[in-house]
N, C-alpha and C positions, 0 to 999 in steps of 0.2 A: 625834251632832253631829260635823261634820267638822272636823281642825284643819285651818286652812291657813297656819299659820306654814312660810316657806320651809325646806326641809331642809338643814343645814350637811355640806355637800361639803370634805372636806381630801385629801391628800397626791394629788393631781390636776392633771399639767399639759396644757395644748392642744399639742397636734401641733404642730410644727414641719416645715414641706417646706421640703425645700432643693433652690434651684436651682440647674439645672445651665447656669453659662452660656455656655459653649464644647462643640464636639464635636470627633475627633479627625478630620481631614482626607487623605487619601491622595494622599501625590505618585506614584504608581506608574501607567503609563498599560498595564501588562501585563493581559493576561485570565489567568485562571485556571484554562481548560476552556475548552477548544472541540471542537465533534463535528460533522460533516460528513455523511452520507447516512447516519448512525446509525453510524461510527467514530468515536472520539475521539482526539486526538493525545493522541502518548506525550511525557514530558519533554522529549526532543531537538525534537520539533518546535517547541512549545509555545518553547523557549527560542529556536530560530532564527527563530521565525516564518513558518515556511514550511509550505508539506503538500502533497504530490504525490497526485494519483489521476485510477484512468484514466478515472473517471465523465466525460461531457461535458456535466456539468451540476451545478447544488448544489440536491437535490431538499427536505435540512431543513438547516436552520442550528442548535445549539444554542451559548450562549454561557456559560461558566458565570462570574462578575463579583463576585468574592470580594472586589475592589478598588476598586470601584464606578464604575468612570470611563465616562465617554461615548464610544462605539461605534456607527459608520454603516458599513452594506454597500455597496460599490458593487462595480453588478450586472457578470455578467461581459463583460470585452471582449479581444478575443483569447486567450480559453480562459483569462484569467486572474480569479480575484474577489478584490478587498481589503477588508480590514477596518479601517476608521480609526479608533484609539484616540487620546483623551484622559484624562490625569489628573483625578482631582477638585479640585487645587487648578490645575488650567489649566495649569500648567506645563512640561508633558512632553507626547509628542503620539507614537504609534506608527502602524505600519503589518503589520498580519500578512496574508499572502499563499495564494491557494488556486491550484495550478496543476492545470487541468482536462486532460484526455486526455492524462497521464503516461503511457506504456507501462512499464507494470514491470517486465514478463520480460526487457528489457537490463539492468537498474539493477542494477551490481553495485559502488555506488562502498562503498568498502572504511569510509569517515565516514560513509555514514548508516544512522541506527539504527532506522528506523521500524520495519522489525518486529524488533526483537530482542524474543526470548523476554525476560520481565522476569527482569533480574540479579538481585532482591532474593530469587528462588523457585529461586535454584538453591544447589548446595552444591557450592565448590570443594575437591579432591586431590589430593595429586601421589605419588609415588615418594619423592621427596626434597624436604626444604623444609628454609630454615633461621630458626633463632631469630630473630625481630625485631631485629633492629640499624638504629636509625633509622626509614627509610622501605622497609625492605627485609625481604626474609623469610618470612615468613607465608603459604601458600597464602590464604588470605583476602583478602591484598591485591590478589589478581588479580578479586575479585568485588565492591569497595569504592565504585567509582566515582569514585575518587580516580586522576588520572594520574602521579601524583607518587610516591607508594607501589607494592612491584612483587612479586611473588614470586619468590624467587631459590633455590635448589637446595642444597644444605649447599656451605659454603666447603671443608669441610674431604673433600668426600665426589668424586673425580675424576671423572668419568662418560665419557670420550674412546672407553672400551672398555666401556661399558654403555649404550649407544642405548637398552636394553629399559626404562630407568628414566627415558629424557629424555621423560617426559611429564607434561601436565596433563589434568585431567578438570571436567568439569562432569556432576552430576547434577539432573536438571530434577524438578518435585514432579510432575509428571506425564506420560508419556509426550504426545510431539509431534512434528507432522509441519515437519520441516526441511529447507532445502536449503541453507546455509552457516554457516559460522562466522568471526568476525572475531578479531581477534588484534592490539593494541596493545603494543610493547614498552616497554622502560622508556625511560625520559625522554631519555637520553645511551647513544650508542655505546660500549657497554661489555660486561661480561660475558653471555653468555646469547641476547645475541637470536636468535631462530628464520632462519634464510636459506632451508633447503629442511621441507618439511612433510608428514607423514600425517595424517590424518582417519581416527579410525573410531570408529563406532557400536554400541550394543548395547541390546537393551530389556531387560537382567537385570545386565549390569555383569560378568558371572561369567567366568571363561579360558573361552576357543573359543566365546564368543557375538557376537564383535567382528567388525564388516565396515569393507573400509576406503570410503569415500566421494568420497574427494579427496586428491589427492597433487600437488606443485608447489617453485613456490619463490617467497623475497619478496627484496625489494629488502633490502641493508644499513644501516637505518635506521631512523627511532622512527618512522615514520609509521604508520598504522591499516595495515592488512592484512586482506584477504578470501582463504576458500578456498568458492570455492563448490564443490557437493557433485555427483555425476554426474547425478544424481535426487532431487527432493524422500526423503525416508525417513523415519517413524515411527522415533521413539527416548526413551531416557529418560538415556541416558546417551554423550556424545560425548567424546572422547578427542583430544588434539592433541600426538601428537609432532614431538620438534625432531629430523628426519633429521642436520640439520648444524646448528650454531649458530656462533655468532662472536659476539666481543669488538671490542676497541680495538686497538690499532696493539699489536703485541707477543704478543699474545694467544694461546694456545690451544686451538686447533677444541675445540667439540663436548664442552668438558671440561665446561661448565654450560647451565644454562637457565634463563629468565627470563621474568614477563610482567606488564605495568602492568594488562592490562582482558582480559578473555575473555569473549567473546558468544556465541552461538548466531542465527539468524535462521529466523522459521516462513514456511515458504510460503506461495505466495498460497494463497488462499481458491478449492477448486474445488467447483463445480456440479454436480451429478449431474442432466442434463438426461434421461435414459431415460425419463422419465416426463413430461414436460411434452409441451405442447399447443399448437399454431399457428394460429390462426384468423385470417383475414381478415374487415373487416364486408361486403365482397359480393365474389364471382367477378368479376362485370365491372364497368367504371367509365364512365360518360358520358365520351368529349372532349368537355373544357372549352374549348379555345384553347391550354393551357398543360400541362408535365409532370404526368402525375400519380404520385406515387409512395406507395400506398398502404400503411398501415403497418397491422403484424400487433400483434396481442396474444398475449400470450405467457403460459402459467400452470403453474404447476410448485406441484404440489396443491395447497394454498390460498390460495399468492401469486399474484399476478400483475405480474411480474416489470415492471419501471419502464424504458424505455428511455435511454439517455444513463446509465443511473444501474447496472443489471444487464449492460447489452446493448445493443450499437448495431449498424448496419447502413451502409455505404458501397458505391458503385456506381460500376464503374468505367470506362472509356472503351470497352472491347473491341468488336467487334461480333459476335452482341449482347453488350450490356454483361452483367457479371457481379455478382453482390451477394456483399459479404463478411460475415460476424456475425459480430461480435467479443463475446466473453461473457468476465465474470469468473473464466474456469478454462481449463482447456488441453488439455480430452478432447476430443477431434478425432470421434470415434466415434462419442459422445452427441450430439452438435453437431449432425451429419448425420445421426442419426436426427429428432431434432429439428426440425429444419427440411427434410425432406423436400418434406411435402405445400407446405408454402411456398415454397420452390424453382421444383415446378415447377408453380406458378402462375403465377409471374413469368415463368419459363421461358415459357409459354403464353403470356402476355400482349404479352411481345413481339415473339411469333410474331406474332400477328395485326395485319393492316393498318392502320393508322388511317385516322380519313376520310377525311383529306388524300389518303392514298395511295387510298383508293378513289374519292374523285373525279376523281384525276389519271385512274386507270384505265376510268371513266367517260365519260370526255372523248375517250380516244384511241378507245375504242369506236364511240362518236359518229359523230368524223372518218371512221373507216374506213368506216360505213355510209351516212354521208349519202349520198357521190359514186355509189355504186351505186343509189340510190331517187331520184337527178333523172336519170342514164341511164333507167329504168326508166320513169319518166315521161317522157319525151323521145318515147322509141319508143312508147310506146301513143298520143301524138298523131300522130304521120307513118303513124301504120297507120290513122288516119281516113280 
């Protein structure tokens, strides 16, 4: 027989959920990440807002919205594309900038950092460093990313008649192919700044592996400083001595050396085109009424390279006109292997007449023969 008297339940409470009834709101109208034809901007951009490249076009967008605000493309107009940002609580409102057909191989302003090799993977050295005092001292301080903090050479240690010791060094985690390095002095016209400079490289760091690179001079002042190099170069380790240094009013040459920030910068990105492929979709083209200017595909082993984005083409006034490719790298050699067979199709093509011109020349043909076949007609009737 079943009991069914109810079962007594003790030490048992019901759940309690608690609600949550606010969320936390972001005034920040910044993105967090953004990548452009599959680059990503580095911090400096990201904080300026700005990104150069020589693509003529934005083939993917990626956004990355760590901050969550509201973000419209507008599409590009005069080579430029913006990005409009909003904050989540409405209040702030940005604009980040994409500047299309940048030619890079001038860009040598001594402020911008886009490609610096990343400071955080290298390790700074010098000859001589001195103890930390304040914001001063430490070779470390040269790779901090702090502007205010500097590495400065021993107080106590003269260098006017040891050049061989006025140097700093950066070693990178992996060798890399570079063509300058920048250089930021300390904050105020003071002891150590660099005026004249050697460059040199090494992929072992060891005596007698050293090449110099670049050699010059900079202005007497804290501004950013570039040395660009004679030739991109593979390296692991760069070197920057102060030929000449200078101070402050009073001062004594060359006795120290000093520096707020040290960078390295990697070369562009080259293309090994020896191997890629040029096809046109036909040899010949109907006239239309209007140019035709037909475009090739381009495949370099299992890409096939994007134009405006790899590779573009321009055509220029000459007669005949002439086609220039412009590609992501700077072998001249590969280039014109490369586009041979393409060349001279174009070549060909505007060799040949168009129909306009053939029935110009149709026409004069014409004229020339009419007048001889109504003479000709003439006389076979008066010989009736």
């Amino acid at each position: 027989m079943w009991d069914r008297r109810p079962l007594a339940v003790t030490g048992l409470q019901a759940p309690r959920w608690m609600a949550q009834t606010s969320f936390p709101i972001n005034s920040s109208d910044a993105l967090t990440g953004i990548t452009v034809n599959g680059k990503a901007w580095n911090d400096s951009q990201l904080a300026a807002r700005t990104y150069d490249t020589q693509a003529l076009l934005v083939d993917t967008l990626e956004v990355d919205n760590g901050n969550n605000v509201a973000y419209t493309v507008i599409p590009a107009h005069d080579n430029v594309v913006k990005i409009l940002t909003e904050s989540e609580d409405h209040a702030t409102r940005g604009t980040y900038t994409i500047n299309l057909a940048v030619s890079g191989s001038t860009n040598n302003d001594p402020t911008d950092g886009s490609r610096d090799y990343d400071y955080t993977k290298t390790t700074a050295t010098a000859a001589s460093a001195q103890a930390q005092s304040g914001n001063e001292g430490p070779v470390t301080f040269a790779v901090d990313n702090n502007s205010n903090t500097f590495w400065h050479t021993k107080w106590s240690e003269y260098l006017e008649n040891s050049p061989e010791k006025r140097w700093i060094q950066l070693e990178l985690a992996e060798a890399t192919v570079l063509d300058a390095l920048r250089y930021q002095p300390r904050n105020s016209v003071a002891n150590g700044i660099v005026t004249e400079y050697r460059v040199e490289v090494s992929m072992t760091g060891e005596d007698g592996s050293w090449t110099t690179v670049a050699t010059g001079t900079w202005g007497h002042n804290t501004d950013w400083k570039i040395a660009v190099f004679n030739e991109p170069v593979e390296a692991k380790f760069v070197r920057l001595y102060g030929v000449q240094t200078r101070g402050g009013t009073g001062d004594v040459a060359n006795r120290f050396m000093s520096c707020a920030e040290l960078r390295v910068r990697m070369a562009e990105e080259k293309l090994d085109l020896s191997d890629a492929t040029v096809t046109l979709e036909k040899d010949v083209f109907a006239y239309t009424g209007s140019a035709i200017e037909p475009m090739p595909t381009v495949v370099l082993g299992d890409k096939t390279l994007k134009y405006g984005v790899d590779y573009a083409i321009t055509k220029n006034h000459d007669t005949p006109p002439r086609y220039v490719v412009f590609f992501k790298a700077r072998d001249a050699d590969t280039l014109t292997a490369a586009f041979k067979d393409y060349s001279a199709k174009l070549v060909n093509k505007e060799k040949r007449p168009s129909v306009l011109e053939r029935l110009e020349q149709f026409k004069a043909l014409a004229a020339a023969l009419v007048p001889g076949k109504m003479k000709e007609k003439r006389q076979e009737r008066a010989d009736r």
